[in-house]
N, CA, C and O of each residue as an XYZ file, in Angstrom:
404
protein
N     -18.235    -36.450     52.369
C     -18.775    -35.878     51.156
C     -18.992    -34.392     51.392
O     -19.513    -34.017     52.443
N     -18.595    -33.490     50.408
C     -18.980    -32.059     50.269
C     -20.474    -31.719     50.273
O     -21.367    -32.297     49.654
N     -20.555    -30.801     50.989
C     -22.061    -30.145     50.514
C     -22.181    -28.898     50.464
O     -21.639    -28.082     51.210
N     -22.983    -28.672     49.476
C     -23.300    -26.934     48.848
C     -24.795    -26.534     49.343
O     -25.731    -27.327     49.240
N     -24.905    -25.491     49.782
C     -26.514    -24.641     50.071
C     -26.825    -24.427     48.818
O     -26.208    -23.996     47.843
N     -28.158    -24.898     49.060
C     -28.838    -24.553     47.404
C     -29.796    -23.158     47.620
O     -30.522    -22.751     46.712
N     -29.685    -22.380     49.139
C     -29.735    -21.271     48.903
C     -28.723    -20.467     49.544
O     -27.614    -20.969     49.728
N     -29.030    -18.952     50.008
C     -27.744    -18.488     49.926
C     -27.623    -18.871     52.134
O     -28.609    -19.243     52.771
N     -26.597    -18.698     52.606
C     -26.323    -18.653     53.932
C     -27.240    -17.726     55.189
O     -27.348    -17.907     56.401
N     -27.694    -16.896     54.453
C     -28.650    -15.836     55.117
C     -29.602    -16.268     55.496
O     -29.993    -15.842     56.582
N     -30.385    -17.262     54.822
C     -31.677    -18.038     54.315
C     -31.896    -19.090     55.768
O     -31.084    -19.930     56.156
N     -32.984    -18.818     56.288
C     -33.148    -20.143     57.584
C     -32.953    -21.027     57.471
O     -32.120    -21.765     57.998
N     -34.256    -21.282     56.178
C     -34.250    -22.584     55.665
C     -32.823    -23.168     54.519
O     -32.865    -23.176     53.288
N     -31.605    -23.629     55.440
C     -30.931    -24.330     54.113
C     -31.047    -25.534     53.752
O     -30.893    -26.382     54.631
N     -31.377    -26.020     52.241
C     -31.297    -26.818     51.919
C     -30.076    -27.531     51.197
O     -29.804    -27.017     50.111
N     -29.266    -28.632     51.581
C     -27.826    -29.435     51.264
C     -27.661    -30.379     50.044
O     -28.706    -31.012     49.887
N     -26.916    -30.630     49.319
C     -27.195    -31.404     48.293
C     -25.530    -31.487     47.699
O     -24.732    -30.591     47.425
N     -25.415    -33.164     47.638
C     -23.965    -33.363     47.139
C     -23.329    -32.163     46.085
O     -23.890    -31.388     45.310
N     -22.048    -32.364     46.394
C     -21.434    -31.259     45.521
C     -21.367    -32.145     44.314
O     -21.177    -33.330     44.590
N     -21.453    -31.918     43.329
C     -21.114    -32.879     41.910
C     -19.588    -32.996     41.988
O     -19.382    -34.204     41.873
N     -18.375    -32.350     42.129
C     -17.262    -32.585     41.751
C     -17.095    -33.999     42.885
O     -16.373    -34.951     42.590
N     -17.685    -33.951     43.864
C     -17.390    -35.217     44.619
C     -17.935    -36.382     43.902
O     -17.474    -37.521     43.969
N     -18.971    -35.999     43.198
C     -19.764    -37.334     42.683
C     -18.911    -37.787     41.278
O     -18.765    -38.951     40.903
N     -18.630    -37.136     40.913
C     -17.623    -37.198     40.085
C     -16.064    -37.833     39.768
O     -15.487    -38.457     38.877
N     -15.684    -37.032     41.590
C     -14.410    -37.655     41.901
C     -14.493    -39.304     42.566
O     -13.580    -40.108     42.753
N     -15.538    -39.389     42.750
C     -15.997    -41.021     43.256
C     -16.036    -41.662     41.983
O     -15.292    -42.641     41.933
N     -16.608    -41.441     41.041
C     -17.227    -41.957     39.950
C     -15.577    -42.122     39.444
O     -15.178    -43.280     39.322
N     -14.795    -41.215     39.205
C     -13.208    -40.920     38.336
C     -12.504    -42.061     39.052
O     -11.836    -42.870     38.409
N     -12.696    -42.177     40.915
C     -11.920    -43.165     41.528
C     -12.100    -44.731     40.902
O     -11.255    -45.585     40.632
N     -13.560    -44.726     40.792
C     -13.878    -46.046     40.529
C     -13.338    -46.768     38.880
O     -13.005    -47.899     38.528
N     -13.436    -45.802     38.369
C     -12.874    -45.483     36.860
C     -11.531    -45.789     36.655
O     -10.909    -46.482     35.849
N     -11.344    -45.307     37.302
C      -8.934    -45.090     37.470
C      -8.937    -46.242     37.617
O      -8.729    -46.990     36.662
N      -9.214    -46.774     39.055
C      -8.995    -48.204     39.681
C      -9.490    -49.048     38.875
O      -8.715    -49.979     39.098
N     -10.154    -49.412     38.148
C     -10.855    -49.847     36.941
C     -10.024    -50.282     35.446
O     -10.014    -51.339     34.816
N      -9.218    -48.703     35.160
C      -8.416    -48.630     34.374
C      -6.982    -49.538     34.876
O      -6.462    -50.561     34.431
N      -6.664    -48.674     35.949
C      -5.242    -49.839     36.031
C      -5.549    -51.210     36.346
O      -4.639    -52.002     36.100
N      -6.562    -51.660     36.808
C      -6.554    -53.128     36.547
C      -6.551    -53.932     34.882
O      -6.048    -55.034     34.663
N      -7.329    -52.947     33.722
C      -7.117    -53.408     32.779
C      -5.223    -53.610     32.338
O      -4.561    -54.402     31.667
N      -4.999    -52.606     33.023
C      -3.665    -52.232     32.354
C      -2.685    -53.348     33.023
O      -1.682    -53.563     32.342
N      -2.766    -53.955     34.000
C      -2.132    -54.924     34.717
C      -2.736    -56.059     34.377
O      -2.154    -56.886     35.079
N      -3.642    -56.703     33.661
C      -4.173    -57.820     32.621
C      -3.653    -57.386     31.330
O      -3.012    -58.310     30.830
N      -3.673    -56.345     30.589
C      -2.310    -56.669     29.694
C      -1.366    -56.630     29.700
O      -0.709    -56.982     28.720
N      -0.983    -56.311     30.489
C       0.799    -56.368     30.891
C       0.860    -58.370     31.350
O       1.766    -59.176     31.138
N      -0.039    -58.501     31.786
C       0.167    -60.360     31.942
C      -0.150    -60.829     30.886
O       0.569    -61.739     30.471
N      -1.076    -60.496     30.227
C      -1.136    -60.926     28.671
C       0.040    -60.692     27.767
O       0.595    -61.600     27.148
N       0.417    -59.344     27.721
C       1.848    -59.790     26.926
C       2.835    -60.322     27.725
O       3.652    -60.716     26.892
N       3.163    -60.516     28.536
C       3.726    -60.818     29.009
C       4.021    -62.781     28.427
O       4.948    -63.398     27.904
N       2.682    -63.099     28.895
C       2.451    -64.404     28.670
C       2.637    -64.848     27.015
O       2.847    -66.008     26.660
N       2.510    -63.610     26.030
C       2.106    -64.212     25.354
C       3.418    -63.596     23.912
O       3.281    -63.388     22.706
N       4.596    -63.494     24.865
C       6.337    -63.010     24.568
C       6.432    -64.344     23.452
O       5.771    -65.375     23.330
N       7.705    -63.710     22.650
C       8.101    -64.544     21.621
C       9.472    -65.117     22.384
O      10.201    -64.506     23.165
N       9.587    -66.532     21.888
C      11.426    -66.810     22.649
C      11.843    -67.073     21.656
O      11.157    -67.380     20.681
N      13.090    -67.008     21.687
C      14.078    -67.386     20.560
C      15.327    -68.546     21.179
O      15.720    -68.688     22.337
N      15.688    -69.172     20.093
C      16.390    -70.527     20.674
C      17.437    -69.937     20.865
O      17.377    -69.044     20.020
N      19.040    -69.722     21.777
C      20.013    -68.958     21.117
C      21.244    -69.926     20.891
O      22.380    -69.719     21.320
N      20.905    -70.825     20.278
C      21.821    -71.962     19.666
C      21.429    -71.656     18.004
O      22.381    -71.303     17.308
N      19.856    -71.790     17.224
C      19.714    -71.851     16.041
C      18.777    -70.547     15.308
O      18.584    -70.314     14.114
N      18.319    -69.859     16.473
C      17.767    -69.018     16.188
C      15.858    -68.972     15.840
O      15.013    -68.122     15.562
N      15.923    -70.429     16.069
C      14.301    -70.562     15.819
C      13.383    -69.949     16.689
O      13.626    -70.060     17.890
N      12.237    -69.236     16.298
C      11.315    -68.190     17.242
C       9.982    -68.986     17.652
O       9.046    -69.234     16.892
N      10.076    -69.309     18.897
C       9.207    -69.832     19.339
C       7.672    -68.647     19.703
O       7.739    -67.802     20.595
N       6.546    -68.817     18.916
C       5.452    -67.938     18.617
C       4.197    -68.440     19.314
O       3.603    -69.250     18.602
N       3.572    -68.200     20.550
C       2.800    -68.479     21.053
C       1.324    -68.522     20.218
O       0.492    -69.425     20.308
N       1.244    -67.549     19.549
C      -0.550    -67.387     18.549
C      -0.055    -68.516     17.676
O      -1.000    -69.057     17.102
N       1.031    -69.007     17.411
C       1.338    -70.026     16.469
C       1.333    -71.478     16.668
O       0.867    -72.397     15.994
N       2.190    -71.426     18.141
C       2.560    -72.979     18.862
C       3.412    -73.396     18.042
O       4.085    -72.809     17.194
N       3.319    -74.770     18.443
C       4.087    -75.991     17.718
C       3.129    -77.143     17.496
O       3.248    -78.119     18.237
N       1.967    -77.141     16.333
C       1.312    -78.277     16.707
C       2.162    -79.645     16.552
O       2.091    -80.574     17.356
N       3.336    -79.620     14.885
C       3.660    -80.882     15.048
C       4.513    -81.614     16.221
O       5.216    -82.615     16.082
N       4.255    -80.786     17.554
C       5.009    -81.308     18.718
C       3.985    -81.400     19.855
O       4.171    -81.853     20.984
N       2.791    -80.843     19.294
C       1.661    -81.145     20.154
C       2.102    -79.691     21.140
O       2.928    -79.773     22.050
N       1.734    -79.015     20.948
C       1.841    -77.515     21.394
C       1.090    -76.606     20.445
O       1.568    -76.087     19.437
N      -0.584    -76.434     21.055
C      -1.537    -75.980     20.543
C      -1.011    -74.715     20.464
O      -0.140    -74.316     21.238
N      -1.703    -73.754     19.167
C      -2.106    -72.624     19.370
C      -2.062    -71.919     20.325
O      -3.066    -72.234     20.964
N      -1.181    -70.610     21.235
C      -1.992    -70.253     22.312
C      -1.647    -70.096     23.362
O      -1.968    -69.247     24.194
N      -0.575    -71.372     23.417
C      -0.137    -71.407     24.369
C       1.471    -71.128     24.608
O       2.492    -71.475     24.016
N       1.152    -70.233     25.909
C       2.911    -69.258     26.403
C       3.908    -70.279     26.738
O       3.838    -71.390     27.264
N       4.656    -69.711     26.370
C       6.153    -70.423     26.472
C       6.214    -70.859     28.081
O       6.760    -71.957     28.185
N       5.827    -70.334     29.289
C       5.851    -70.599     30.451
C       4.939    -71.755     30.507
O       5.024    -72.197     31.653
N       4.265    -72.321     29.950
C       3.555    -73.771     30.088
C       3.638    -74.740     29.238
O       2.910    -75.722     29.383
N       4.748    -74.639     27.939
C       5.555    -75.878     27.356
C       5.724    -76.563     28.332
O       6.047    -75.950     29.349
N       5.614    -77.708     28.404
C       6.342    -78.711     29.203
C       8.032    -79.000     29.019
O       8.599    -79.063     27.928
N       8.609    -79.139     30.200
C      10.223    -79.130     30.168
C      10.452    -80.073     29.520
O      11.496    -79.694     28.990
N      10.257    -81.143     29.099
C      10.197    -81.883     28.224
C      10.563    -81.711     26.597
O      11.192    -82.471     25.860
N       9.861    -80.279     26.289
C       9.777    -80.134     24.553
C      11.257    -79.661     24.531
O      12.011    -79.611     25.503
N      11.507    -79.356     23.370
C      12.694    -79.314     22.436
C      12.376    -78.572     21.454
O      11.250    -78.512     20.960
N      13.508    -77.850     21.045
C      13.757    -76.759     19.630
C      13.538    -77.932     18.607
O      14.161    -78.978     18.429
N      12.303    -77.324     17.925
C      11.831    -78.531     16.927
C      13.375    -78.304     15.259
O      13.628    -79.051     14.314
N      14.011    -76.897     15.699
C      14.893    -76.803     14.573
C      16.248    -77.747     14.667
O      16.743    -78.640     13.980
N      16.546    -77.119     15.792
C      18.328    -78.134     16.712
C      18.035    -78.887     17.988
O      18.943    -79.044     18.804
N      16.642    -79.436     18.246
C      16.684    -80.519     19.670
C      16.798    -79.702     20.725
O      15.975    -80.152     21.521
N      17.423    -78.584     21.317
C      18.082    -78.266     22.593
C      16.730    -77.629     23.148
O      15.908    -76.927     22.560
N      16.761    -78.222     24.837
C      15.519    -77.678     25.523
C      15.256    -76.432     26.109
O      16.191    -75.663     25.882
N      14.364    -75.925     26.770
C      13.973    -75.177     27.162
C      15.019    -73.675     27.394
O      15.093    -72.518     26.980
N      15.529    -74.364     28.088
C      17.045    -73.951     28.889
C      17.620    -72.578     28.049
O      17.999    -71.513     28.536
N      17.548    -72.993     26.582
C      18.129    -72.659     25.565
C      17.455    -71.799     25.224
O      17.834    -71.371     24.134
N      16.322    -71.125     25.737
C      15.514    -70.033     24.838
C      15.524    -69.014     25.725
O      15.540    -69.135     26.950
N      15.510    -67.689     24.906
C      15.326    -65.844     25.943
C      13.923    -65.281     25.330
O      13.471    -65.892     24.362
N      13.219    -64.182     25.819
C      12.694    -63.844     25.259
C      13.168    -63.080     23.973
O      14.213    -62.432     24.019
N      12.562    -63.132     23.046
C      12.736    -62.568     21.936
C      12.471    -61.557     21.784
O      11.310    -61.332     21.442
N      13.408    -60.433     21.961
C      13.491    -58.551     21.331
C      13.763    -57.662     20.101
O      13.691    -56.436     20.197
């Protein structure tokens, strides 16, 4: 940590006291590091939460939407359909979908 004389160098008695730009630049570190972690939770959030598209019929599979009449709540990302489901438009599974751009 920096330190500044809070009188001048001449002076016997000096008294020391953090520099503020350090307290600052600690405070900015903790901040930054702070910030890019938000920024790397939304990048997994969208990520997770991508549109696919079938590329046989074109149907858009919408996560805030789901599929309830297939039992695919609200919510939930295309990476945790079960391999099992199917394009509720043309049948064809999983296999069959990209993300949607």
């Amino acid at each position: 940590m920096m330190y500044l004389p809070l009188v001048s160098n001449k002076s016997p008695n000096i008294q020391q006291k953090p520099f503020l730009s350090s307290i600052f630049a600690e405070k900015f570190d903790l901040l930054n590091n702070g910030l890019i972690f938000v920024i790397y939770i939304m990048t997994l959030y969208k990520r997770k939460m991508e549109k696919y598209v079938c590329n046989l019929c074109g149907y858009i599979y919408d996560p805030a939407e789901g599929d309830p009449e297939n039992g695919i709540a609200p919510g939930t990302p295309f990476e945790d359909i079960p391999d099992t489901w199917t394009c509720p438009a043309c049948g064809v599974g999983k296999e069959h979908f990209e993300v949607f751009r």
